[in-house]
N, C-alpha and C positions, 0 to 999 in steps of 0.2 A: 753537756748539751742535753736537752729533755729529746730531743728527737724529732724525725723529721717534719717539716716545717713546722719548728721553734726560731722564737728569732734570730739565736748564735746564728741557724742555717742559711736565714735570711741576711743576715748578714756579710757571711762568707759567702753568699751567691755574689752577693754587690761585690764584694771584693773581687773575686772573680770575674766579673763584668771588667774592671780596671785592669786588673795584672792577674795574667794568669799564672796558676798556683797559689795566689797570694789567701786565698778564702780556705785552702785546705791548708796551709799553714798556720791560720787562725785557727781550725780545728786542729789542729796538733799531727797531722799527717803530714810529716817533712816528704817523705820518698814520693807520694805522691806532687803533691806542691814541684819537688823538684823536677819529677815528670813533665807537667802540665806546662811547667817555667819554660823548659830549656826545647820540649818539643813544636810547642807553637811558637814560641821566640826564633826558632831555627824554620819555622814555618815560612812565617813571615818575613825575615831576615830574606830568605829564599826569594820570594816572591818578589820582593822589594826590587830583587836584580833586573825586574821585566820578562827577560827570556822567559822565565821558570814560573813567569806569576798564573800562568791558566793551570798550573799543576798543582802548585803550594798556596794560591790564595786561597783556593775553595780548604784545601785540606787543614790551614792552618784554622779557618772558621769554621768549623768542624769541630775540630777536635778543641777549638777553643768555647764552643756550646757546650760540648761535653763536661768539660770542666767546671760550666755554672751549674749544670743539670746534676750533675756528682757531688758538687757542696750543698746544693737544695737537699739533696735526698740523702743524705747520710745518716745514719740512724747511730752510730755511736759503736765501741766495744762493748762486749757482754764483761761484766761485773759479777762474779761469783762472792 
C-alpha cells in the first residue's frame, strides 16, 4: 500500500463498513482484523439480546467506527 489515503485504504475502509476486520485483513493485519471481528461481533451479538442493547449498541458502533477510521489511516510497515 503507498499510504495513507491510497486507494488499498480506501478500500479496506469500505470493507470495514461491511464486516468488521475484514479491511485490515485485506491490509494483511490478521491480529487486528481478528480484534475488530470478534469484538464488535460480540458487541452486537450483545446488544441484539435487548436487555444489554443501551450498553453494547452504542459500544459496538463505536468501536466498529474505529475500525473504518484504522483501515483509512494506516500508513504501512517501515521497510528497511
Amino acid at each position: 500500500m503507498a499510504g495513507q489515503g491510497s486507494g488499498g485504504n480506501v478500500i479496506a475502509a469500505i470493507c470495514n463498513f461491511f464486516i468488521p476486520g475484514l479491511g485490515h485483513l485485506v491490509q494483511g493485519r490478521i491480529l487486528g482484523a481478528l480484534f475488530y471481528f470478534i469484538t464488535v461481533g460480540v458487541c452486537y451479538a450483545l446488544a441484539a439480546t435487548v436487555v444489554l442493547a443501551i450498553v453494547f449498541w452504542p459500544l459496538g458502533a463505536i468501536l466498529h467506527l474505529i475500525s473504518i477510521i484504522s483501515a483509512a489511516r494506516f500508513r504501512g510497515g517501515v521497510t528497511a
